[in-house]
matplotlib code that plots the C-alpha trace (Angstrom):
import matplotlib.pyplot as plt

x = [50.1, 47.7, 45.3, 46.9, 46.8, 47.6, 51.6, 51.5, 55.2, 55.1, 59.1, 57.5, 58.1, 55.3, 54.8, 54.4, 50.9, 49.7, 49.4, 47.0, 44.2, 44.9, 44.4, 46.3, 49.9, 48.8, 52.1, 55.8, 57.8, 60.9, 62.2, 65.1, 65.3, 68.4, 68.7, 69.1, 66.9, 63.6, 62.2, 60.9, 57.3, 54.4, 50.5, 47.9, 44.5, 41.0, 38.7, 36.7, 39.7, 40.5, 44.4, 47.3, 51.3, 53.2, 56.6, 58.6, 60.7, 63.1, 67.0, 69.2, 72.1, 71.4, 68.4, 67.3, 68.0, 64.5, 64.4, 64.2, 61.0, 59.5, 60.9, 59.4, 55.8, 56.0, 56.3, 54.2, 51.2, 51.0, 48.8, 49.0, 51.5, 51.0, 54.1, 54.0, 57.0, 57.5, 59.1, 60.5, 58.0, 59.7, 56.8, 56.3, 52.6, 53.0, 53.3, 54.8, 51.7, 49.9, 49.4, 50.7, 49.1, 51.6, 50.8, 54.1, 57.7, 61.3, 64.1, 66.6, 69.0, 72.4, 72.4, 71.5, 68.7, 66.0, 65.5, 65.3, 66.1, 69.4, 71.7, 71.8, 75.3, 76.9, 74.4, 71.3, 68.4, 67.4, 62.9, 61.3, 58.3, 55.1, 54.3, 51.3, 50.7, 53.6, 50.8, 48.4, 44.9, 42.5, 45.0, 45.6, 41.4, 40.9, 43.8, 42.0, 38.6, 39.6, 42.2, 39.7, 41.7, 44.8, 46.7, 48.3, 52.1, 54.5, 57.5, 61.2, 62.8, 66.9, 68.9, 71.1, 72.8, 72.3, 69.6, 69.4, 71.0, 69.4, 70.5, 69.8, 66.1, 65.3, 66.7, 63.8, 61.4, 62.2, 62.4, 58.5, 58.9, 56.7, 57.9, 61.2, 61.4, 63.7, 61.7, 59.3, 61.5, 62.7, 60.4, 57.6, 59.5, 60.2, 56.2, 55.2, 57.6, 56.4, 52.7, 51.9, 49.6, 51.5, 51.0, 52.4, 51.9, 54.3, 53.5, 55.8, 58.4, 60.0, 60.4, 63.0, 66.9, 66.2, 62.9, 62.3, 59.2, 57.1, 58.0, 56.5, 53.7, 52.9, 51.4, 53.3, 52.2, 48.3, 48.7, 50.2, 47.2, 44.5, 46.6, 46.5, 42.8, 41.9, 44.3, 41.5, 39.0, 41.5, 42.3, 38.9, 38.6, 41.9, 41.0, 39.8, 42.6, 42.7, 41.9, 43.6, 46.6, 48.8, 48.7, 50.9, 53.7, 57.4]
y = [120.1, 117.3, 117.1, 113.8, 114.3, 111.1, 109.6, 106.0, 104.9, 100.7, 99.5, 95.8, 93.8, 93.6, 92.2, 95.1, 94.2, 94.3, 98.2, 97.7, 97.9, 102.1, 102.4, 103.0, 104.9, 108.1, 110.3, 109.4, 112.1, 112.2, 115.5, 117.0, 118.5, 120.3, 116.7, 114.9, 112.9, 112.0, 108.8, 107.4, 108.6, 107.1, 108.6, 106.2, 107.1, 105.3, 105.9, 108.0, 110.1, 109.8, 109.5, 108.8, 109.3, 105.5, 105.4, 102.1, 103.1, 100.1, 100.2, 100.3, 100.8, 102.9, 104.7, 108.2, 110.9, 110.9, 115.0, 114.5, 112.3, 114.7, 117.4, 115.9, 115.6, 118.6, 120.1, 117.3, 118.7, 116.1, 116.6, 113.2, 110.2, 106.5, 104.7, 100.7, 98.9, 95.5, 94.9, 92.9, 91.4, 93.2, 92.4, 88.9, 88.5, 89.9, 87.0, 86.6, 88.2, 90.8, 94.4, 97.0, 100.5, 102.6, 105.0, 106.7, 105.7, 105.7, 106.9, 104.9, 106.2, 107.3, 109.6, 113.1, 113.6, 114.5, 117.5, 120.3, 123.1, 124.3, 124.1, 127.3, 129.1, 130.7, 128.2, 130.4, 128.6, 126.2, 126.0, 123.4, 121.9, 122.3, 118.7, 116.7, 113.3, 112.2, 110.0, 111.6, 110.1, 110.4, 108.7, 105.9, 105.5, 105.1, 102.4, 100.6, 100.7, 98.9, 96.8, 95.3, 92.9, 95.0, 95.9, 99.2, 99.8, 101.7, 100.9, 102.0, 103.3, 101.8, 102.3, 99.3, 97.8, 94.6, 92.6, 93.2, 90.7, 89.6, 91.3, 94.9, 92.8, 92.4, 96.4, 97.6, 95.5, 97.1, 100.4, 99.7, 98.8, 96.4, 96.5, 97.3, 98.9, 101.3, 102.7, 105.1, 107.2, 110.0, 110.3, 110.8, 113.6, 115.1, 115.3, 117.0, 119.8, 119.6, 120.0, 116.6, 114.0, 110.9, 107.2, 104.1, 100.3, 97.5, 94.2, 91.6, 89.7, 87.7, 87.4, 89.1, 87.9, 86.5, 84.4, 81.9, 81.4, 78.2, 77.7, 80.3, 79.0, 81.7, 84.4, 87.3, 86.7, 86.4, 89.6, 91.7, 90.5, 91.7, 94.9, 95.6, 95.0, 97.8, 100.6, 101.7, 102.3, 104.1, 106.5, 107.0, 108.1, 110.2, 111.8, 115.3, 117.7, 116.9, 119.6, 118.8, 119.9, 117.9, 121.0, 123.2, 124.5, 125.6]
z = [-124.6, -124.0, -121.3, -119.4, -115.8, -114.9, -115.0, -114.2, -113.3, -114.2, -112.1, -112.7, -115.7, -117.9, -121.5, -123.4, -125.1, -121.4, -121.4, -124.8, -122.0, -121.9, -125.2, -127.9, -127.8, -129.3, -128.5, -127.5, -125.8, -124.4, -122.0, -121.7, -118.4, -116.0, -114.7, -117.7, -120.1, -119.3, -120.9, -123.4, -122.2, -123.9, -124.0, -124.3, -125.2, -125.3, -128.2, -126.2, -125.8, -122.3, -121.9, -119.9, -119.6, -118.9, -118.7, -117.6, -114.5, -113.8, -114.2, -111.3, -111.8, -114.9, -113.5, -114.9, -112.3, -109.9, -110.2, -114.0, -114.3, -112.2, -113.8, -116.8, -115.2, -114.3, -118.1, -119.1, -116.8, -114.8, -111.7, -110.5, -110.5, -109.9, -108.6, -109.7, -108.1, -106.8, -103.6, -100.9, -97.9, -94.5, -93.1, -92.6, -93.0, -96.8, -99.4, -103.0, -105.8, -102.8, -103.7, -101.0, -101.2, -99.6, -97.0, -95.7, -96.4, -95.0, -97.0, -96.6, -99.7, -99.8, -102.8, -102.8, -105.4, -102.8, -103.4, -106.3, -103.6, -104.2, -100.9, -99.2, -98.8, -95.6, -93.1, -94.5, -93.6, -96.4, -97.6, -96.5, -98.1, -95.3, -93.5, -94.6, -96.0, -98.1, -100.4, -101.6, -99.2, -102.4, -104.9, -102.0, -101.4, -104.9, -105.3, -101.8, -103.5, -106.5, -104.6, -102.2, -99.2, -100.3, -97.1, -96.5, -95.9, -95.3, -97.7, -97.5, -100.0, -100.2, -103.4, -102.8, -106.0, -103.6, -101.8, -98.0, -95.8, -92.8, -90.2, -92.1, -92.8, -88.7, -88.4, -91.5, -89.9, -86.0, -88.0, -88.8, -92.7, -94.1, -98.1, -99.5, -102.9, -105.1, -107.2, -104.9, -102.7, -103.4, -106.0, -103.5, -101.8, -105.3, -106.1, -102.8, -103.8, -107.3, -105.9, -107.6, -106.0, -105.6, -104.8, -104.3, -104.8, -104.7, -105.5, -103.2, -105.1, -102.5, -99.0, -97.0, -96.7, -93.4, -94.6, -96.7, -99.1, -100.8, -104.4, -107.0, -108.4, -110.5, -108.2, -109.7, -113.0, -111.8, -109.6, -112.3, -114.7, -111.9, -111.4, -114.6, -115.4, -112.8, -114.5, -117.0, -113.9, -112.5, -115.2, -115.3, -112.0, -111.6, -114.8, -113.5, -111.9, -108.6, -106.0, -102.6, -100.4, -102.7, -105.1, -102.8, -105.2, -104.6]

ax = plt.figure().add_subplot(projection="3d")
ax.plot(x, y, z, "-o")
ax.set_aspect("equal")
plt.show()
């Protein structure tokens, strides 16, 4: 078992040769779990052999089952995950290229792979994982500190095979989202039962349905590039186990 603590989930579209700046791929892995196949996970190491999990995590319609990559994590020892995803700019004040940290979330989702608790029979009372911070708070201050003028957000998670129109855009932005995404809920539930520090970011694609935008002029491609050039800082600095209520286990 290697000693990566760190999984770092990338739902954006990246050239490949952009993930050379965590090193070398070192180990390629790919976990069967009760949920299904987990996928194709890579381990990326830096000479001094510091290392991380990356997995791409885009796909919808044909996306893995969220209780497997955590499953996954979980065997892998992952103690803590980084969610990259881009998004959709609820909030009107968000443009096209800027970074979110995410701070809480609404799950807006219809299926039911929320949970790895098995439903209770006979109306017995079902577990419930204790309240706290659904992002982990040292996971998000490290993501602020080397994402300086990044705002905070809180992003909701829909698993539409669709864009939102506008009216269901004015109800996410009364319901007090700022980014839309698919890619970080339910796996944020899923990690807080796992006992895995989790966190988000989302970099905004496009404005919502009932908005319009300038041109692109290239700010996606410019954000991912300064995204990317703070990942090795932040291995660095997620490296150790982590030590805070985000460790309760099941």
């Amino acid at each position: 078992m290697s000693s990566a603590h760190l999984l770092i989930l990338v739902a954006v579209l990246l050239p490949p040769k952009m993930l050379d700046i965590l090193g070398e791929v070192v180990e390629e892995r790919t976990v069967l779990t009760p949920y299904g196949e987990a996928g194709m996970l890579a381990r990326r190491a830096f000479p001094d052999g510091l290392s991380t999990w990356v997995q791409p995590y885009t796909g919808l319609p044909t996306r893995t089952d969220p209780r497997a990559t955590l499953y996954a994590a979980r065997q892998l020892g992952v103690k803590r995950i980084l969610n990259w995803d881009m998004g959709i700019a609820i909030n009107p004040v968000l443009q096209r290229g800027l970074p979110v940290v995410v701070d809480d979330y609404i799950a807006w989702i219809s299926h039911q792979a929320d949970s790895f608790f098995v439903e209770t029979q006979m109306g017995e009372e079902a577990n419930l994982v204790e309240t706290g911070p659904a992002f982990c708070p040292e996971m998000t201050g490290v993501l602020q500190n080397l994402l300086p003028g990044a705002p905070t957000g809180v992003v909701l998670g829909a698993d539409f095979l669709r864009r939102e129109t506008p009216a269901e855009a004015r109800m996410f932005r009364l319901l007090g989202a700022d980014v839309l995404s698919y890619n970080l809920v339910p796996e944020v539930s899923l990690a807080r039962e796992m006992g895995i520090c989790y966190s988000g970011l989302v970099t905004v694609s496009a404005p919502a349905a009932d908005r319009t935008g300038p041109a692109p002029h290239g700010e996606l491609r410019a954000s991912f590039s300064s995204t990317v050039q703070m990942l090795p800082a932040l291995v660095e600095m997620l490296s150790a186990p982590p030590h805070c209520s985000c460790q309760r286990r099941r």
